[in-house]
ZADO-1210 file (C-alpha; in nm, 4 decimals, padded with zeros to 6 digits):
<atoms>
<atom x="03.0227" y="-01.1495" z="-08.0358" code="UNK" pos="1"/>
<atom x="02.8133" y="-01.4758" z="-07.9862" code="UNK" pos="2"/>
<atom x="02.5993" y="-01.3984" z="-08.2632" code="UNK" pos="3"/>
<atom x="02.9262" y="-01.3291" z="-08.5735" code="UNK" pos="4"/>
<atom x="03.0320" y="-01.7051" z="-08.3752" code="UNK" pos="5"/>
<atom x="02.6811" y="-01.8485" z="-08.4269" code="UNK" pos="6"/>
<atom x="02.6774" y="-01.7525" z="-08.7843" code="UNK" pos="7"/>
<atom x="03.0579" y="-01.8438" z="-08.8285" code="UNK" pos="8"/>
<atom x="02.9607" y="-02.1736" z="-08.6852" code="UNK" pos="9"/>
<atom x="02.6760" y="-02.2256" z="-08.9186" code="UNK" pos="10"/>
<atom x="02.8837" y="-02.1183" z="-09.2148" code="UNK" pos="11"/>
<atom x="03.1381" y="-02.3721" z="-09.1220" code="UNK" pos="12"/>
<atom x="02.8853" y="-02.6986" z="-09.0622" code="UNK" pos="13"/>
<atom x="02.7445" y="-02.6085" z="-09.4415" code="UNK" pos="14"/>
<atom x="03.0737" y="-02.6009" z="-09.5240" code="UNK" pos="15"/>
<atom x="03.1936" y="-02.9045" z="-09.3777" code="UNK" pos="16"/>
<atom x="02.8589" y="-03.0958" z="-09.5009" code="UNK" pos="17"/>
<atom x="02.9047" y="-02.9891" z="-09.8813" code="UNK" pos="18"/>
<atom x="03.3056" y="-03.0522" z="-09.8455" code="UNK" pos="19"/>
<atom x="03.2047" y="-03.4327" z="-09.7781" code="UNK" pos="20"/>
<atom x="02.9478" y="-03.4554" z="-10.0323" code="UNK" pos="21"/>
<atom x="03.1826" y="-03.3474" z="-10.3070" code="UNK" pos="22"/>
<atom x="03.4438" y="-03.5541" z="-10.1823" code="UNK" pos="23"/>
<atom x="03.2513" y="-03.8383" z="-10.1791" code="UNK" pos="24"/>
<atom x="03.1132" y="-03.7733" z="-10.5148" code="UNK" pos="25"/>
<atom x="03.4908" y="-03.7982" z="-10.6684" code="UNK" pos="26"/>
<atom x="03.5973" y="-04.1097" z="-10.7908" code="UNK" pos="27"/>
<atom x="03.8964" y="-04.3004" z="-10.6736" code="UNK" pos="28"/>
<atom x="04.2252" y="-04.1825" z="-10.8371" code="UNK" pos="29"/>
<atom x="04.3196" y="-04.5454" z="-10.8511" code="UNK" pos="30"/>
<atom x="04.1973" y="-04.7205" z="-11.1746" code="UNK" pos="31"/>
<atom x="04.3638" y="-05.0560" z="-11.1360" code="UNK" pos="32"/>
<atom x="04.4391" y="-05.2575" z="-11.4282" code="UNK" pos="33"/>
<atom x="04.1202" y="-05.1249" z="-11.6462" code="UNK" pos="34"/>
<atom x="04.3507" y="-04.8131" z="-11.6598" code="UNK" pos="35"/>
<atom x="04.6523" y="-04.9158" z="-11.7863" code="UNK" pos="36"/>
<atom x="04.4075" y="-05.0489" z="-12.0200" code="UNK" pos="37"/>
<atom x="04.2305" y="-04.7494" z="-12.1303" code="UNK" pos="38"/>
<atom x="04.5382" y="-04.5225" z="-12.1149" code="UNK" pos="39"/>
<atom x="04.4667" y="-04.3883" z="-12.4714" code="UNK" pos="40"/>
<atom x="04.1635" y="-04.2193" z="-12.3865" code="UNK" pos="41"/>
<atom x="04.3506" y="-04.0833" z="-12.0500" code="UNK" pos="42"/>
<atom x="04.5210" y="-03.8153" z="-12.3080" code="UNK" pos="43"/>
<atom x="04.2203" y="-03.6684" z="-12.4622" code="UNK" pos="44"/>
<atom x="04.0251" y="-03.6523" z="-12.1590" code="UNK" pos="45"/>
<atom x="04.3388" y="-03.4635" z="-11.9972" code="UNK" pos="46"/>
<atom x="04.3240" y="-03.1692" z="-12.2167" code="UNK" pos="47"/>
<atom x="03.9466" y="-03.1110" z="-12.1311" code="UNK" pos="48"/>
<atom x="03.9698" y="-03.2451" z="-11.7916" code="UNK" pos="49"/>
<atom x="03.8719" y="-02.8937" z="-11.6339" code="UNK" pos="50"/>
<atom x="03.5373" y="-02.9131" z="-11.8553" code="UNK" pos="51"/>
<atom x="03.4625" y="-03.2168" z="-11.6993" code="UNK" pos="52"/>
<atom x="03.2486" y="-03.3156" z="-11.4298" code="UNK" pos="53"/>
<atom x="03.5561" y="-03.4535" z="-11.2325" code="UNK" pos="54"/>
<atom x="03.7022" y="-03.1073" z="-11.2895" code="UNK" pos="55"/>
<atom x="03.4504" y="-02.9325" z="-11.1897" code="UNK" pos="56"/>
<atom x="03.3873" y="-03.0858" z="-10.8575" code="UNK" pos="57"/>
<atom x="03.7988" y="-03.0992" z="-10.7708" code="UNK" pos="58"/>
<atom x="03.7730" y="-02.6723" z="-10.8334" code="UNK" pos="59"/>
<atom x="03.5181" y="-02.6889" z="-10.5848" code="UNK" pos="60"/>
<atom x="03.6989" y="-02.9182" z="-10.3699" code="UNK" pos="61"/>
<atom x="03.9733" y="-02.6676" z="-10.3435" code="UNK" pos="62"/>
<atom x="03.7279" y="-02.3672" z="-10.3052" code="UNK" pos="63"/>
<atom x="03.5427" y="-02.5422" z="-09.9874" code="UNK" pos="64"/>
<atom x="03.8805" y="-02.6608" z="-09.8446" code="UNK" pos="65"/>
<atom x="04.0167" y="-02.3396" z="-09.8352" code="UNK" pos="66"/>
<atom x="03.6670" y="-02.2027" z="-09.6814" code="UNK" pos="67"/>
<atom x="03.7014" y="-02.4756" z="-09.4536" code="UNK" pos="68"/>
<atom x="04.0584" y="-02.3437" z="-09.2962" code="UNK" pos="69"/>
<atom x="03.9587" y="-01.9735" z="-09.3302" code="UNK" pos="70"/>
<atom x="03.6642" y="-02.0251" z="-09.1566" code="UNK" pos="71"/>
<atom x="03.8300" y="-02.3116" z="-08.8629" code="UNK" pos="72"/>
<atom x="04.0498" y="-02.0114" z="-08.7848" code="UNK" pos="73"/>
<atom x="03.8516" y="-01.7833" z="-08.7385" code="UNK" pos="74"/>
<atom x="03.6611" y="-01.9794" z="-08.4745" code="UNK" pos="75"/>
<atom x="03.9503" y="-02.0838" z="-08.2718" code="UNK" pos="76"/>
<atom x="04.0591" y="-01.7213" z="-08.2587" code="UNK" pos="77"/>
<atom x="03.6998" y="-01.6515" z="-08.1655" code="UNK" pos="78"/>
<atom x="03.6918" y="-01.9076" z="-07.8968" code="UNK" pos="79"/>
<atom x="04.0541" y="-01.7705" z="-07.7901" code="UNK" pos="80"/>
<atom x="03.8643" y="-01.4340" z="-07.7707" code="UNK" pos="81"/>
<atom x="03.5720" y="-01.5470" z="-07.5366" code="UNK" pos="82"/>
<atom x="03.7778" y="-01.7776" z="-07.2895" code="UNK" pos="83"/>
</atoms>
């Protein structure tokens, strides 16, 4: 049992440390006044958003948060287990 929780806990800290790093490679949603600026070019790039680099690492975002509560679970019910 304390060897699945090792490895579950290891899965989870690579988890957690790649879940920052693509969150922190996202830019800000916000684009301030240079947006309603460029709002022309905010309807092409909306079709092919998912091509994109920004769509790319949102999928992922949602892939690695959902890993991220799977695997959170599963270690609390672990640790339930144990104690």
């Amino acid at each position: 049992m304390y060897t699945v929780m090792i490895i579950v806990s290891v899965l989870f800290l690579i988890d957690c440390l790649c879940l920052t790093a693509i969150v922190l490679m996202q830019q800000g949603k916000t684009a301030g006044l240079s947006g309603a600026i460029g709002g022309a070019a905010e309807t092409y790039f909306g079709k092919n958003k998912a091509r994109t680099m920004e769509g790319k690492l949102e999928f992922w975002t949602k892939i690695l948060a959902a890993i991220f509560f799977v695997l959170a679970l599963i270690l609390y019910l672990m640790v339930g287990a144990i104690s």
